[in-house]
TORRO-991512 format. One record per residue (C-alpha): chain; residue in one letter; x, y, z; residue number from 1. Coordinates in steps of 0.02 Angstrom, whole numbers, plus 50000, padded with zeros to 5 digits. Each point is the difference from the previous one (the first is absolute). Layout:
BEGIN
{c A r A east X north Y up Z k NUM}
...
END
This chain:
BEGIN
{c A r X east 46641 north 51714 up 52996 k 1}
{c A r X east 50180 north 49982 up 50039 k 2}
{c A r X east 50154 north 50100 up 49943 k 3}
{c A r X east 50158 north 49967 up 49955 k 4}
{c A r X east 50147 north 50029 up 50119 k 5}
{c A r X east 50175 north 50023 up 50004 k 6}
{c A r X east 50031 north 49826 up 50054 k 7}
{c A r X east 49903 north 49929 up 49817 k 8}
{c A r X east 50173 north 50086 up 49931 k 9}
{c A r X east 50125 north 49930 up 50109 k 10}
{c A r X east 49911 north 49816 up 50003 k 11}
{c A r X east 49994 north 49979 up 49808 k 12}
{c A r X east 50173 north 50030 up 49978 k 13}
{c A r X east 50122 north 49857 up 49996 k 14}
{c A r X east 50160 north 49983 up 50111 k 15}
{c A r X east 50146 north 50109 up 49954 k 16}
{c A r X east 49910 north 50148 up 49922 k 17}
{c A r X east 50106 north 50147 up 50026 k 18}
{c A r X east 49880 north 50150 up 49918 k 19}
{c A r X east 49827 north 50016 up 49923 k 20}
{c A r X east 49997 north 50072 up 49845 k 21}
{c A r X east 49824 north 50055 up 49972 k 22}
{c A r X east 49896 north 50035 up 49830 k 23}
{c A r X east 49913 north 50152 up 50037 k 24}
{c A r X east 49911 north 50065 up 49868 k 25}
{c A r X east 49916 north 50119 up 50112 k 26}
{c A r X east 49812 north 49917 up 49979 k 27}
{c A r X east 49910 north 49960 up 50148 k 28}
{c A r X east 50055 north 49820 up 50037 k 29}
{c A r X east 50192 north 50033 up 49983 k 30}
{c A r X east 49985 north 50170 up 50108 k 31}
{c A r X east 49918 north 49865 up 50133 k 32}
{c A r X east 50163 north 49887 up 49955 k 33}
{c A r X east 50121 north 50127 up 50031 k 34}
{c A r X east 49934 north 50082 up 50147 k 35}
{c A r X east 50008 north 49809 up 50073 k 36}
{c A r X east 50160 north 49957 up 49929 k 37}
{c A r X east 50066 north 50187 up 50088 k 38}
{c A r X east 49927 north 49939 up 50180 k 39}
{c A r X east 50081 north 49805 up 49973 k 40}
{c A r X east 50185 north 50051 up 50084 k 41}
{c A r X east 50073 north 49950 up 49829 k 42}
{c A r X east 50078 north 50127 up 49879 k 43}
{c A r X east 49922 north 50057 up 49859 k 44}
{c A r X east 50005 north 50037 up 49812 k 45}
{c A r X east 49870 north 50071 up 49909 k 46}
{c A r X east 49986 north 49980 up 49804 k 47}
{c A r X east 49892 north 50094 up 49898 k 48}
{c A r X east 49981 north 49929 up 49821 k 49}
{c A r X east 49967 north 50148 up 49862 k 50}
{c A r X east 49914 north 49913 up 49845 k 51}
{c A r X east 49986 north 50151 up 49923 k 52}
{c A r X east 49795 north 49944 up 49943 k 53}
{c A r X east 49893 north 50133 up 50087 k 54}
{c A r X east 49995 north 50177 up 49988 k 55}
{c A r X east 50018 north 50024 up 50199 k 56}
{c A r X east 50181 north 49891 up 50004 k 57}
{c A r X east 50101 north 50139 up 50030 k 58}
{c A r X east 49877 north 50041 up 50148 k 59}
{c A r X east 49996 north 49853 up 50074 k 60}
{c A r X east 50181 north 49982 up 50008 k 61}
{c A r X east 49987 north 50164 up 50125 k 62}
{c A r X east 49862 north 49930 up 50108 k 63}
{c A r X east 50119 north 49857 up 50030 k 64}
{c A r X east 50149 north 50109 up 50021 k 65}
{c A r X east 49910 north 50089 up 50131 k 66}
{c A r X east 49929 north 49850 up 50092 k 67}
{c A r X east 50156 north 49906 up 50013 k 68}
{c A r X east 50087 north 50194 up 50073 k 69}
{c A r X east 49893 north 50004 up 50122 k 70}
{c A r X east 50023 north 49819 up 50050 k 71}
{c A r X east 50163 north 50028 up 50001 k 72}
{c A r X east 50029 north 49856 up 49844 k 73}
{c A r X east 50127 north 50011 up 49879 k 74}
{c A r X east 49893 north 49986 up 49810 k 75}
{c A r X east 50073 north 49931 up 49847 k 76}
{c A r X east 49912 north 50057 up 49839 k 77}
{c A r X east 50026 north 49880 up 49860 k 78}
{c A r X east 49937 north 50058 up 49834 k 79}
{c A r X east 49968 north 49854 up 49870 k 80}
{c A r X east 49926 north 50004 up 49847 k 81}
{c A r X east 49864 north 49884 up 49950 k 82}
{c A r X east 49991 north 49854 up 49845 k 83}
{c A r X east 49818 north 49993 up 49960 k 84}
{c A r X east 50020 north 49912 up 49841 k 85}
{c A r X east 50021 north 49835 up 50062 k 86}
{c A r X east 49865 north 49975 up 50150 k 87}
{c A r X east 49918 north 50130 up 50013 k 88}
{c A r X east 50010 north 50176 up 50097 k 89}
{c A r X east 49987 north 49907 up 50185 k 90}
{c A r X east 50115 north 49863 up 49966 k 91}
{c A r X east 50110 north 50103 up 49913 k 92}
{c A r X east 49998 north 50123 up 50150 k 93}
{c A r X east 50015 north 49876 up 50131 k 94}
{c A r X east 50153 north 49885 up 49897 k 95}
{c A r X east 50071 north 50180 up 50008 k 96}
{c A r X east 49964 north 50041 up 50183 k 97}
{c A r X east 50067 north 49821 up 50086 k 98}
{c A r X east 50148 north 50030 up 49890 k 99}
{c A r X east 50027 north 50170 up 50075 k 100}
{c A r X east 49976 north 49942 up 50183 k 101}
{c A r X east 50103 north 49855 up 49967 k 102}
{c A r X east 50142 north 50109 up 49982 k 103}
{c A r X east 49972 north 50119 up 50164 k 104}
{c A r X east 50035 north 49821 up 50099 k 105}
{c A r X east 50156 north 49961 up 50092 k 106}
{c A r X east 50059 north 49836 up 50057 k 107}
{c A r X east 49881 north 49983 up 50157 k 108}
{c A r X east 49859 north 50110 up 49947 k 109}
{c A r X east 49818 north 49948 up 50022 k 110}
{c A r X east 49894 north 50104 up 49849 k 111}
{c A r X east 49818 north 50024 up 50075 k 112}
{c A r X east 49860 north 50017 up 49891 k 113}
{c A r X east 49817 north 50049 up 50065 k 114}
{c A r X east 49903 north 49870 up 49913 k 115}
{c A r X east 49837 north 49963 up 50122 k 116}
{c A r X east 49871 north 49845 up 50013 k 117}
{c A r X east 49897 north 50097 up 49823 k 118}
{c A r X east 50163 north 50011 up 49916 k 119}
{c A r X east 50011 north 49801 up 50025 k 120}
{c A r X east 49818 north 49967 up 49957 k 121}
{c A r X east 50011 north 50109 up 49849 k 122}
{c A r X east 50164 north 49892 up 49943 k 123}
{c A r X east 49904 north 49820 up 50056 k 124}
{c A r X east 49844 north 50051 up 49865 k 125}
{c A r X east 50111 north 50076 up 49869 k 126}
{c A r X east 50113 north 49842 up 49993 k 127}
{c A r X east 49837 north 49909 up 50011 k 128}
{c A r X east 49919 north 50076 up 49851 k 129}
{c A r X east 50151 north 50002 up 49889 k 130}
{c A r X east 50008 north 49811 up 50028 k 131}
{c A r X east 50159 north 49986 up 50113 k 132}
{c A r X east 50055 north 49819 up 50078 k 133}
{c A r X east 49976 north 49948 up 50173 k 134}
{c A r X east 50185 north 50085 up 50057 k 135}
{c A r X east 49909 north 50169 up 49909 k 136}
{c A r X east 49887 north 49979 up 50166 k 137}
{c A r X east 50137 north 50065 up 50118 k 138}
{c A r X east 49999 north 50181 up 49925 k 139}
{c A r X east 50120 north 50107 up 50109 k 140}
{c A r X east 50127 north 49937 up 50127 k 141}
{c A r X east 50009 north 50054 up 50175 k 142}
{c A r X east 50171 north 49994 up 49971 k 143}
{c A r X east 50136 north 49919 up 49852 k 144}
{c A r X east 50162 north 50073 up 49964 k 145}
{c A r X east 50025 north 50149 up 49890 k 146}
{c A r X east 50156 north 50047 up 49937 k 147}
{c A r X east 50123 north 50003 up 50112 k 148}
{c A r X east 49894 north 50014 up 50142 k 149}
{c A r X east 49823 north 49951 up 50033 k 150}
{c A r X east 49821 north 50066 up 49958 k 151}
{c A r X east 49870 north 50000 up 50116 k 152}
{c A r X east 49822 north 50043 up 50027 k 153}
{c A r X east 49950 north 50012 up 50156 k 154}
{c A r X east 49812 north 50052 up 49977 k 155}
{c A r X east 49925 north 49884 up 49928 k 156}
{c A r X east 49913 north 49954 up 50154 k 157}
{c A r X east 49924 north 50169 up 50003 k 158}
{c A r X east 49830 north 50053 up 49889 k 159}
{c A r X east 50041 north 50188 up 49940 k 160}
{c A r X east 49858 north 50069 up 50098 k 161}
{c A r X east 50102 north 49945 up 50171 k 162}
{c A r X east 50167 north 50092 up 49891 k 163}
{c A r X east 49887 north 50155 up 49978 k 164}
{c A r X east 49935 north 50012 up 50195 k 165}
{c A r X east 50181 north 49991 up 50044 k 166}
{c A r X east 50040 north 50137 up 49884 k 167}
{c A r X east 49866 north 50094 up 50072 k 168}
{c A r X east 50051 north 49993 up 50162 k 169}
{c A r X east 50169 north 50027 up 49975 k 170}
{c A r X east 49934 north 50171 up 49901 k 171}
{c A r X east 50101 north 49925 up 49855 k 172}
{c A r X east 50012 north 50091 up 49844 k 173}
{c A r X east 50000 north 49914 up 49828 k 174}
{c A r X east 49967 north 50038 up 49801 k 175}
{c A r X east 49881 north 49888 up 49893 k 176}
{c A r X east 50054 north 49939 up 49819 k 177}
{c A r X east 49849 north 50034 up 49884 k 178}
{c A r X east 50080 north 49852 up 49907 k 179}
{c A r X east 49930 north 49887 up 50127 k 180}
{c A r X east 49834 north 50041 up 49966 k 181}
{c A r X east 50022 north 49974 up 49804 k 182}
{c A r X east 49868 north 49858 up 49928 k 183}
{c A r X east 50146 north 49960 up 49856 k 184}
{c A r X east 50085 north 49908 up 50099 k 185}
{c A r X east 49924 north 49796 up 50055 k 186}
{c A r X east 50068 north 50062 up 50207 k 187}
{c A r X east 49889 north 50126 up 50000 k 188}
{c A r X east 49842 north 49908 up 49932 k 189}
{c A r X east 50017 north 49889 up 50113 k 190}
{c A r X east 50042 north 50108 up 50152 k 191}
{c A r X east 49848 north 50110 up 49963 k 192}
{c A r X east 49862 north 49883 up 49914 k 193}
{c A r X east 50072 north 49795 up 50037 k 194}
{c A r X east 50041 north 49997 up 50184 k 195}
{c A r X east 49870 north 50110 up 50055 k 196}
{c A r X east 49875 north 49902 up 49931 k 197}
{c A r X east 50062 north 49853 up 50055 k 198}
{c A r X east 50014 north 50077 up 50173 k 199}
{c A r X east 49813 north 50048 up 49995 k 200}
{c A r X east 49960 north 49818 up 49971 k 201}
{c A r X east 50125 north 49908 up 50105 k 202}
{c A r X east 50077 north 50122 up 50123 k 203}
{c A r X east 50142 north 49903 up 50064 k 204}
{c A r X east 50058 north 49979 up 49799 k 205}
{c A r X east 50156 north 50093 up 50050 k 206}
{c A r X east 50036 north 49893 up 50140 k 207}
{c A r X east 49983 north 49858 up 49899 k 208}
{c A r X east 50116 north 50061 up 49857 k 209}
{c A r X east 50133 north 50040 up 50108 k 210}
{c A r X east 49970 north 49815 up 50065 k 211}
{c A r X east 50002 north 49923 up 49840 k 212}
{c A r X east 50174 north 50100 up 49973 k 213}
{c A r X east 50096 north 49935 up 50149 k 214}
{c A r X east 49951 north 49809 up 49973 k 215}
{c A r X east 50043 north 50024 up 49843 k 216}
{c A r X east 50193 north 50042 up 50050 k 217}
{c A r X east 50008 north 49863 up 50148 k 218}
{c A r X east 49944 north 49872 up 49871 k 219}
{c A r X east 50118 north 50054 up 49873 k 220}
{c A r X east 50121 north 49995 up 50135 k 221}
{c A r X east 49967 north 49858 up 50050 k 222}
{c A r X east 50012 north 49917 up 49827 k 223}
{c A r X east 50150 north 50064 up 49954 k 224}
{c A r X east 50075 north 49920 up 50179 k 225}
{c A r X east 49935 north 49852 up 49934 k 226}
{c A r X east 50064 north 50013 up 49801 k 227}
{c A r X east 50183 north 50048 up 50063 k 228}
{c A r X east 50069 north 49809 up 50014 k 229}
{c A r X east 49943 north 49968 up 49861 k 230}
{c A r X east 50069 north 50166 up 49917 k 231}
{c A r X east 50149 north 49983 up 50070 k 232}
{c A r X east 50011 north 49821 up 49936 k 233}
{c A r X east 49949 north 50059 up 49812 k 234}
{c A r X east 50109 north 50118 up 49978 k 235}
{c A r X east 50200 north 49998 up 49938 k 236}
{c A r X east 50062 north 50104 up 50123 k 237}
{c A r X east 49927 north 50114 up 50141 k 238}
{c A r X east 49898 north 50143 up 49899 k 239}
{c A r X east 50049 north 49931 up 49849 k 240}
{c A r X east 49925 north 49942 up 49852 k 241}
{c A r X east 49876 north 49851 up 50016 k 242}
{c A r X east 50017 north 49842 up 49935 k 243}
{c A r X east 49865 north 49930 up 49884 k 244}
{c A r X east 50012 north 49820 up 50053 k 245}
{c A r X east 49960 north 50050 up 50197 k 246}
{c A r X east 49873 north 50087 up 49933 k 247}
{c A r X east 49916 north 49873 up 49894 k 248}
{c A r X east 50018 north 49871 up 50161 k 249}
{c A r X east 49857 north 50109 up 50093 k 250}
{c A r X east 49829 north 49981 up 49974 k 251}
{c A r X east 49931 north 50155 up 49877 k 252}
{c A r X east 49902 north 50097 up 50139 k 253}
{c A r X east 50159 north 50001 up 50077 k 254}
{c A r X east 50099 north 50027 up 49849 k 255}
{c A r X east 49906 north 50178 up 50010 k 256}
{c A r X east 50044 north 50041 up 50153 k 257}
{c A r X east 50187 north 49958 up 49987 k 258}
{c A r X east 50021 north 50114 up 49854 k 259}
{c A r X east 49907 north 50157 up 50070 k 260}
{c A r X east 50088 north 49984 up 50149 k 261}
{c A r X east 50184 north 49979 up 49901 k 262}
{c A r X east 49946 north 50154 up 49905 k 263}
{c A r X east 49946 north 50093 up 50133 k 264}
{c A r X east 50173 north 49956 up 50099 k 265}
{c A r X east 50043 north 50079 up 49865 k 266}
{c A r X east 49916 north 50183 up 50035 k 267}
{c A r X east 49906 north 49937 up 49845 k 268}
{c A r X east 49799 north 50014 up 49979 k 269}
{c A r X east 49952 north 49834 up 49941 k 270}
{c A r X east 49863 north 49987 up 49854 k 271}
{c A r X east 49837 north 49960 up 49971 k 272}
{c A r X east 49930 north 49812 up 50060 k 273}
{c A r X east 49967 north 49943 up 49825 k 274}
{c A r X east 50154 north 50075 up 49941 k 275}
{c A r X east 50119 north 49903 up 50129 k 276}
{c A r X east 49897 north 49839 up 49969 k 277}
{c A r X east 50035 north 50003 up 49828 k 278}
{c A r X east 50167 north 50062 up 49998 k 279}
{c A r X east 50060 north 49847 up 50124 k 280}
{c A r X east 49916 north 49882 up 49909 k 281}
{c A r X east 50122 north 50048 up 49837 k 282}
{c A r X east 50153 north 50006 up 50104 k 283}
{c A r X east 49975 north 49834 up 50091 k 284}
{c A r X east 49964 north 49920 up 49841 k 285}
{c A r X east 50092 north 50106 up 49884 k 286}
{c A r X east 50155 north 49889 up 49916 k 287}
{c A r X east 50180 north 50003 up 50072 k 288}
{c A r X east 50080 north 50093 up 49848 k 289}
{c A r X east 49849 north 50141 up 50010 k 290}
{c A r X east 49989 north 50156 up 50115 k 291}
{c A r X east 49800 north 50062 up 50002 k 292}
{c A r X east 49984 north 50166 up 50075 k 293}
{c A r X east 49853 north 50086 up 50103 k 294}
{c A r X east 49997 north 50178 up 50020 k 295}
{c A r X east 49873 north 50137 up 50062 k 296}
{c A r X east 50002 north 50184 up 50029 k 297}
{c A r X east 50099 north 49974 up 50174 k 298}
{c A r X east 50130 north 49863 up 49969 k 299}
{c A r X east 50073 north 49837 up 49877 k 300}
{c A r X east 50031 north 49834 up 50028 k 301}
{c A r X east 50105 north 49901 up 49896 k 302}
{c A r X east 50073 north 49789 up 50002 k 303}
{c A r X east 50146 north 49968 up 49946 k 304}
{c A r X east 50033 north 49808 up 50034 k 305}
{c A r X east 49945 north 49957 up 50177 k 306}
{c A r X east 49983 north 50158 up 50044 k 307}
{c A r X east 49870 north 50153 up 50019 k 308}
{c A r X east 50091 north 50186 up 49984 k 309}
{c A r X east 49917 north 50162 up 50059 k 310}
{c A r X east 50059 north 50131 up 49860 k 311}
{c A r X east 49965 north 50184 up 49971 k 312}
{c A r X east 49851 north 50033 up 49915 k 313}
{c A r X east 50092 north 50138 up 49908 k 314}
{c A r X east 50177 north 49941 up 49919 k 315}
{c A r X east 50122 north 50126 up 49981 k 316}
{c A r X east 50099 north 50087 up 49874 k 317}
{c A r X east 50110 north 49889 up 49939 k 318}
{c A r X east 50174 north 50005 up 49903 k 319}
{c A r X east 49984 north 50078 up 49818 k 320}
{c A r X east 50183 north 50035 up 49905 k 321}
{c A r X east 50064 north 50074 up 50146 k 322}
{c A r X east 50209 north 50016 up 50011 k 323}
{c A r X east 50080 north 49922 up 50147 k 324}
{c A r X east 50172 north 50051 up 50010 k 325}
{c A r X east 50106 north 49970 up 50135 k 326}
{c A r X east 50006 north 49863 up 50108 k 327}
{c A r X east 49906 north 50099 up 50141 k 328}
{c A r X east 49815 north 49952 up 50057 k 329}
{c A r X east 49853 north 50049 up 49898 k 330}
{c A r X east 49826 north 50016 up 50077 k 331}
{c A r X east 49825 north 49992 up 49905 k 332}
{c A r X east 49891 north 50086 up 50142 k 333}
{c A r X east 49854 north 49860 up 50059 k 334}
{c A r X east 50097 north 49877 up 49876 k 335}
{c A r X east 50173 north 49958 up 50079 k 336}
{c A r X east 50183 north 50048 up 49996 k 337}
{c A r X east 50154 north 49903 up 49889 k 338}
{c A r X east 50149 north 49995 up 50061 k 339}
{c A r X east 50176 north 49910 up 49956 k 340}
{c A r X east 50060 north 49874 up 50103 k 341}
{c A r X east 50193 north 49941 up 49994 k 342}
{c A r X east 50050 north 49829 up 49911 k 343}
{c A r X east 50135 north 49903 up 49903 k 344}
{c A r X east 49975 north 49964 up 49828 k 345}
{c A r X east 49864 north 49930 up 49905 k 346}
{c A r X east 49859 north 50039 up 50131 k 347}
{c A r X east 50010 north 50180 up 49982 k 348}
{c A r X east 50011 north 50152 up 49861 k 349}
{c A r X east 50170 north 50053 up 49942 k 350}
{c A r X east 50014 north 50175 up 50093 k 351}
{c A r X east 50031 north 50088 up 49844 k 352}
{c A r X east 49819 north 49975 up 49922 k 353}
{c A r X east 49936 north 50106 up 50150 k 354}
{c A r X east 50133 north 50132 up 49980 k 355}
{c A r X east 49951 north 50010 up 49809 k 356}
{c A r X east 49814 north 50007 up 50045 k 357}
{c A r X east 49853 north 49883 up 49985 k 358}
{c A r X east 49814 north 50005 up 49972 k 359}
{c A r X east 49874 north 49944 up 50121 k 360}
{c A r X east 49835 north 49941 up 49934 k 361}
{c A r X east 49876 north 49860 up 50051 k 362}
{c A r X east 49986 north 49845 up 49898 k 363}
{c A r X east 49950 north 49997 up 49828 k 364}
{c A r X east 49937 north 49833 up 49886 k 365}
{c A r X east 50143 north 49937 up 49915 k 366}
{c A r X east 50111 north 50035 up 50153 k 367}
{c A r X east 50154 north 49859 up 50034 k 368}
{c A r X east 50158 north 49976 up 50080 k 369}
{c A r X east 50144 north 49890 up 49995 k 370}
{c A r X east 50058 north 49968 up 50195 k 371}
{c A r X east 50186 north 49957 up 49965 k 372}
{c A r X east 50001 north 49809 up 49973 k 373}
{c A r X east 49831 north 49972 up 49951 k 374}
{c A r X east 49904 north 50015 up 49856 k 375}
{c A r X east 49927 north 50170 up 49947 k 376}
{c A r X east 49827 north 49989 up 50050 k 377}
{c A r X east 49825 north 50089 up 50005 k 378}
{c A r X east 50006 north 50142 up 50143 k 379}
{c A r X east 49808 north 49925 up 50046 k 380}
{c A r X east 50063 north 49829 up 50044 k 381}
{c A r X east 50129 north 50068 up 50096 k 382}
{c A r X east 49907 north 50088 up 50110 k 383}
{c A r X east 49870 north 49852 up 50016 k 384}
{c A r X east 50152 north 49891 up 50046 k 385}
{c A r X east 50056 north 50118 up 50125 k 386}
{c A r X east 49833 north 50020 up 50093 k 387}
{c A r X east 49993 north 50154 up 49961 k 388}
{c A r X east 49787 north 50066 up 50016 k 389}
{c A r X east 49927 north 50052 up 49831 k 390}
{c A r X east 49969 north 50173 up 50074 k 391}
{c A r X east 50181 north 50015 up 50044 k 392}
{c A r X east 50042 north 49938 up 49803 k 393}
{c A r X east 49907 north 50164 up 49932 k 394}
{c A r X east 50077 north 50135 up 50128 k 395}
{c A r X east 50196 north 49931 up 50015 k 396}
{c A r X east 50116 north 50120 up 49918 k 397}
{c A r X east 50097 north 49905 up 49886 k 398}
{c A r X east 50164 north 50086 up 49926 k 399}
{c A r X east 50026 north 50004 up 49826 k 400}
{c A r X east 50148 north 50050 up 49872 k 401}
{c A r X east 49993 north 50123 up 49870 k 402}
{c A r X east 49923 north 49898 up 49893 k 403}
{c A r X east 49848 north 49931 up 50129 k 404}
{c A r X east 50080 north 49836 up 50037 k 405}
{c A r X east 49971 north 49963 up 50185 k 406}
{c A r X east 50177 north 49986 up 50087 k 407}
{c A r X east 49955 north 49982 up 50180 k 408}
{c A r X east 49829 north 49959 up 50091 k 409}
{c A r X east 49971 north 49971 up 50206 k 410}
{c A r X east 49975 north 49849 up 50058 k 411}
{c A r X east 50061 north 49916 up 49836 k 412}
{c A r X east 50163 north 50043 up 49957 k 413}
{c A r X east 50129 north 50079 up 49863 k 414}
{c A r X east 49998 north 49970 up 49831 k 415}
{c A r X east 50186 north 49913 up 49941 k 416}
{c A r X east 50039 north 50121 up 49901 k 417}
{c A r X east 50003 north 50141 up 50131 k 418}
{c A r X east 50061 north 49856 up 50133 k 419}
{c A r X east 50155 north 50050 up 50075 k 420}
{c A r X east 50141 north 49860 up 49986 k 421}
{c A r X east 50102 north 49885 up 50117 k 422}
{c A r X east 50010 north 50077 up 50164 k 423}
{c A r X east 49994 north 50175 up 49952 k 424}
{c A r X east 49904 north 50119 up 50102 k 425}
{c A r X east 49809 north 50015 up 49902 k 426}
{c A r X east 49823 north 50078 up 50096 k 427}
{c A r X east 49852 north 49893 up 50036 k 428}
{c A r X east 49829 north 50096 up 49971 k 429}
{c A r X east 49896 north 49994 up 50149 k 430}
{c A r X east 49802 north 50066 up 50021 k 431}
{c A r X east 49943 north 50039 up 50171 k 432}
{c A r X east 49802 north 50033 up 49992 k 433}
{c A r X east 49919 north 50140 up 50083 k 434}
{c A r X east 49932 north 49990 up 50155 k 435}
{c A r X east 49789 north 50013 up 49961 k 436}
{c A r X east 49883 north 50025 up 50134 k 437}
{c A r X east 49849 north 49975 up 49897 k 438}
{c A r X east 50074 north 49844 up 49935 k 439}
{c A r X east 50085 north 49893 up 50128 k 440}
{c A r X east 50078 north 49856 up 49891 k 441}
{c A r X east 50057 north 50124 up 49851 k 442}
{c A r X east 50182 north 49958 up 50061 k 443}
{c A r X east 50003 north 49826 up 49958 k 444}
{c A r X east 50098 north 50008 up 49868 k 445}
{c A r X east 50056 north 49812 up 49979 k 446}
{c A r X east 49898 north 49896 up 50051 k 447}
{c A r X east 49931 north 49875 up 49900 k 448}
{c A r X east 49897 north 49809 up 50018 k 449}
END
């Protein structure tokens, strides 16, 4: 039997770590963590998350106060409540918990986590029997970035027997979670009936798992060292959309690849096999003029022309008969902002619309405008001639008169009749998008085939 050291801390962390920040939620394995973490040389944070889901909580959170006093660590107690509704009680808890820890980091913390060589076996046959891909295989990083910082786990090596003799004989003091013995939950079933079994029978099972796990990670490293050329050549700009035509030039096992790893570039979790298949197959030989979409639970994909978008999965609230008065910026939160930007004459609104008032709305059927010089048209073929994405067409405010005539739309233009004349001084509308981390090409705005 061997047991962990101080120097298991200080070798899994990566160059310029400044503290640990450790998840200590005062069970045995992350007692065994901190007390490590405590003898490293590094500072230390200790966070404690409250879920607020068993009776003893409020106890807990006092064991840990008083372990971390008499380490001499400073504790943080974050209190979160948990969204069962979705996931379930342990996904909901643990969304909820990462979240938390997430924001305890500073800019050059390392978050530790206790997870040992059965936490990573447990992960390998779950993913297994819920019918994960091959990159499923990897389970739990050693170490990946987190946040601002980094999260790392640097006991996996470690069975929890070896993390129990070293509590033991560092007369460590811990509390247990009855949670964690709860058959509900698929974890527990297989932590107390699955691996045990399969231990009896094959005794190096866990060994093996944990195995399994890290080829799992070098060969999707690998792979995506070898996709990134051609990645890099498919796509429009760096971590930008994709376009389909680079796609369709690869070979469809490859075609696979490239788009998981563009989504997960992305911080995206790709779909299910059959689902990508499919879905590529319709946008490679989907017609210029159409836009099929794919969308799952964790993400959307939509073409637009040549090229692939990552959008949210959720669209926000959009413009509905709201007055914009004023030529000073308005902002739809997870939307964009409009703003006014200076011009002469016909390209922009005659000033004294805004200081009357307008309406802001998205487009309606029926919808046209008259760009000064041209011939009043439908609003739809205007935005197809501008390359403007059919997403964008449904969530652009357009500003309307008192009588819901559209008078001035972003990316399109004025209508004459509110035109401003000659050289006079008139305002150009302009739409910024918001920035969207769960959708990385939501701000292309104008881009068309």
């Amino acid at each position: 039997m061997t047991l962990p050291t101080p120097a298991d801390v200080v070798a899994s962390l990566p160059s310029g770590v400044q503290r640990l920040v450790v998840a200590f939620s005062g069970g045995l394995d992350s007692t065994v963590l901190l007390d490590l973490a405590c003898a490293s040389g590094r500072p230390v944070l200790a966070v404690h998350v409250h879920h607020g889901l068993a009776a003893a909580a409020d106890d807990w959170v006092t064991h840990c106060e008083s372990v971390c006093q008499a380490a001499g660590v400073d504790l943080r107690v974050e209190r979160v409540h948990v969204d069962a509704h979705k996931a379930g009680v342990q996904a909901g808890a643990r969304a909820a918990r990462y979240a938390a820890l997430a924001d305890a980091l500073q800019a050059g913390d390392a978050l530790l986590t206790a997870h040992h060589a059965e936490d990573q076996a447990e992960t390998v046959l779950l993913r297994l029997l819920r019918g994960t891909g091959v990159d499923g295989l990897g389970a739990m990083s050693p170490c990946q970035s987190f946040g601002v910082g980094s999260l790392i786990r640097p006991l996996l090596a470690y069975r929890r027997a070896e993390l129990a003799a070293y509590a033991e004989a560092r007369g460590l003091h811990w509390v247990d979670d009855p949670g964690n013995a709860s058959l509900r939950y698929d974890r527990v079933r297989v932590r107390q009936h699955l691996l045990p079994t399969l231990e009896s029978e094959w005794p190096g099972v866990v060994h093996a798992l944990n195995a399994l796990a890290h080829d799992a990670r070098a060969d999707r490293e690998a792979r995506g060292l070898l996709l990134a050329p051609r990645l890099e050549a498919a796509l429009l700009e760096q971590d930008g959309p994709m376009r389909v035509s680079g796609l369709a030039a690869e070979p469809p096992v490859i075609q696979c690849l490239m788009l998981r790893e563009w989504l997960r570039s992305g911080g995206i979790r790709p779909p299910g096999r059959r689902r990508l298949e499919a879905s590529i197959a319709a946008f490679v030989r989907a017609a210029p003029d159409r836009a099929p979409e794919m969308s799952w639970p964790e993400g959307r994909v939509a073409r637009f022309g040549d090229q692939l978008y990552r959008l949210p999965v959720a669209w926000p609230s959009v413009p509905d008969n709201e007055v914009v008065k004023g030529p000073e910026p308005r902002t739809w939160p997870g939307l964009g902002a409009l703003s006014w930007r200076p011009v002469a004459g016909q390209a922009g609104l005659v000033p004294t619309w805004l200081d009357a008032g307008v309406t802001a709305r998205v487009m309606r059927p029926g919808d046209r405008l008259q760009i000064p010089g041209r011939p009043r048209r439908a609003l739809k073929s205007l935005f197809r001639e501008a390359g403007i994405p059919p997403w964008w067409r449904l969530h652009l405010p357009i500003l309307v008169d008192a009588v819901d005539q559209p008078l001035a739309v972003p990316g399109i233009g004025v209508d004459a009749r509110a035109a401003a004349s000659g050289n006079a001084v008139a305002l150009a509308p302009v739409w910024a998008p918001a920035e969207r981390p769960d959708a990385p090409d939501w701000h292309y705005f104008q881009r068309g085939a």
